[in-house]
N, C-alpha and C positions, 0 to 999 in steps of 0.2 A: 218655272211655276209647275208643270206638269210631275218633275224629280221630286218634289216637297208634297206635291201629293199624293204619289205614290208612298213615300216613306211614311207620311201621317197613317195612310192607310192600313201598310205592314203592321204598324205598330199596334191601329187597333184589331185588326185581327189576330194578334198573338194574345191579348185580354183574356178571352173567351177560356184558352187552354190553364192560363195560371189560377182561373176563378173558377173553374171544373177542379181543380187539384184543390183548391181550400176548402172548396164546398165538399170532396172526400173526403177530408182529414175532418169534417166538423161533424159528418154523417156518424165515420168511427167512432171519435170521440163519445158521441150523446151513446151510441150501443154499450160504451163503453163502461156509458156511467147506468145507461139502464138493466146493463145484465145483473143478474139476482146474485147475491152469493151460494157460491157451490156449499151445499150442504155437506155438514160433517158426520160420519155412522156414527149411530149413539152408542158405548159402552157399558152404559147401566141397562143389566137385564128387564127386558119387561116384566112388570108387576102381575107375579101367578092370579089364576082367579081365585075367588073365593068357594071352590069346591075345591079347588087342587091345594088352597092350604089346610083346608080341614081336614083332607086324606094323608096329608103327610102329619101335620098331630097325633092322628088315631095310629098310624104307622109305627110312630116313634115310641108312641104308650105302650104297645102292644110290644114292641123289640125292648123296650126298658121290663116287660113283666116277662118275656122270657127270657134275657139275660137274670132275672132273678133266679128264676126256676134252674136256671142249670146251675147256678151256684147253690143253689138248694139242693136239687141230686149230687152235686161233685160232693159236698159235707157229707149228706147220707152218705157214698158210697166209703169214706171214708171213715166213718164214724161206725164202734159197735152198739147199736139196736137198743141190748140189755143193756149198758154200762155206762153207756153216753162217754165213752173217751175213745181214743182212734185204735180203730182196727187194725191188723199187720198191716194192711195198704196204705193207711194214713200214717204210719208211725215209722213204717219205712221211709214214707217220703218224707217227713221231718228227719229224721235221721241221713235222709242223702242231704238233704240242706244246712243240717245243721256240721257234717264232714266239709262241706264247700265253705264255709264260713271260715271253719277250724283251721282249713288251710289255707287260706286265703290272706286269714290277720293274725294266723299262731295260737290262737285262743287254744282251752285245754278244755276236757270232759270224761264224762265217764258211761259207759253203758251198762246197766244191770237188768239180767232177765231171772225174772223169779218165778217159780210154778210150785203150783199149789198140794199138797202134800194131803193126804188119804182123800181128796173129793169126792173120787171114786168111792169108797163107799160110800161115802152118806149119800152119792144118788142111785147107789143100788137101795140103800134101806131106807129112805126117806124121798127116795123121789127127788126127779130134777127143779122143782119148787126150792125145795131143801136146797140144794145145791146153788142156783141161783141166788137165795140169799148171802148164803156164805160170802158167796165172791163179790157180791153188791158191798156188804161188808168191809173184805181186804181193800177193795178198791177205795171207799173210805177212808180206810188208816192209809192209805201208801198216800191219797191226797194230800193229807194232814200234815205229813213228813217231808214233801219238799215244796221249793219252793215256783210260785207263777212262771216264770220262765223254765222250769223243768217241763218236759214230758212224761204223762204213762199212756201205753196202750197196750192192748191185748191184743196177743200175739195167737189165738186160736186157743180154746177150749179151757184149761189150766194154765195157762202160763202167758205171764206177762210181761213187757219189758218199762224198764226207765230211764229216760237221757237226761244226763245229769251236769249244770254247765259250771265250768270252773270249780273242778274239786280235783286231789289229788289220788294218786293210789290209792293214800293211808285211809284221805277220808272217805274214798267212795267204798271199800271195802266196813270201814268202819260204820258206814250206811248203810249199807248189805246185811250185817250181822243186825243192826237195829233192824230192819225191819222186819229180817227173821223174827226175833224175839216178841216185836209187839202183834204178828199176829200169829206167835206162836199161844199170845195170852187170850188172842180173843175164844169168847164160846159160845154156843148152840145149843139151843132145847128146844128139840123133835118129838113130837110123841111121849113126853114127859119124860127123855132121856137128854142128857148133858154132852155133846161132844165137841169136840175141837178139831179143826183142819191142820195149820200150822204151813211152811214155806222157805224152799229151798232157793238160796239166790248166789248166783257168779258174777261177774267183774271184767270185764273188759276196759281200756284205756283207751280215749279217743285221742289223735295225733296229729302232723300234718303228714302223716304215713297212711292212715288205716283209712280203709276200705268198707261200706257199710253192709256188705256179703260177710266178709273176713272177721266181722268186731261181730256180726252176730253169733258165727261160730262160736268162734270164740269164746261170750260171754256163757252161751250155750252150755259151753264143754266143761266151763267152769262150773256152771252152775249141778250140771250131772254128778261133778267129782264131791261138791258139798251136800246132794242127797247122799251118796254115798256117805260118807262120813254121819251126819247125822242116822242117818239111820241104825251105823255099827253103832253111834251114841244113845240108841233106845228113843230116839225124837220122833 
């Protein structure tokens, strides 16, 4: 009797140790379910105040009016003043562009530089007034004669140039003499006197070879050899 109650006894003192173990696993557990979830960073930027979006507006307005303005001086500096078509600086740079094209896809062109014949006097005897009309004038007819995708600009003082797209030798020369001719016809009345300018023009060929230093020579050189001639012709 005394062996049976000893072992009753063991057995309940082992009780205590497996009901401390469940009672931990129960503790875990409820931690388990009451911890929060872990918070994710948010990826959408906070929303700016309402002073810092109205500074970025006035920012944007203000870079959108002065990117205006500088494309507004790039044209000036480009452009001649009197004549409203591009100056040598604008008309070279059409000219370098328009050589990258040529060689690029083979296209063909022509360049002619024409200067303007006695202007010299008429702004010795009539004043640079006088003068300036004249060549408001040529630049008129030379508009008239080709076409939208063509170029002219004035290349400094008398003498202008024109790039001329898809024409050949025959025709760009055969352009050249035309517009010799038509402002050979136009005229002037200064002080109740009648006079005429007139205009010498050369020929250069644009390629996937030329160079737009080289073709101005060029047309340049030409053009010098047809004052020359005209002039032995009394023009």
């Amino acid at each position: 009797m005394k062996k049976k109650t000893r072992a009753t006894a063991s057995r309940g003192l082992k009780r205590p140790k497996n009901a401390a173990k469940n009672a931990g696993k129960g503790q875990k557990a409820a931690l388990r379910r009451k911890a929060p979830p872990t918070a994710r960073p948010s990826t959408k930027p906070a929303p700016a105040p309402a002073d810092q979006r109205s500074t970025i507006r006035r920012l944007k307005a203000e870079l959108a009016k002065a990117s205006a303005r500088i494309e507004e001086l790039q044209a000036s500096a480009d452009t001649d003043f009197l004549l409203d078509i591009p100056n040598r600086r604008g008309f070279e740079r059409e000219l370098h562009r328009s050589i990258a094209y040529i060689k690029r896809y083979r296209a063909s062109g022509a360049l002619i530089v024409l200067d303007v014949d006695r202007l010299k006097p008429i702004n010795d005897a009539f004043g640079h007034a006088a003068g300036d009309q004249v060549l408001k004038a040529i630049v008129t007819t030379l508009l008239g004669q080709v076409r939208s995708s063509d170029v002219i600009g004035r290349l400094g003082g008398d003498e202008f140039a024109l790039l001329l797209w898809h024409v050949s030798e025959t025709d760009a020369k055969a352009k050249a003499a035309a517009l010799e001719e038509m402002i050979d016809r136009l005229t002037f009345v200064f002080r109740g006197r009648t006079v005429s300018a007139g205009a010498s023009a050369g020929v250069a060929i644009l390629d996937s070879h030329s160079e737009a230093g080289r073709a101005l020579e060029a047309a340049d050189s030409a053009m010098y050899v047809r004052k020359a001639q005209r002039r032995h012709e009394g023009k």
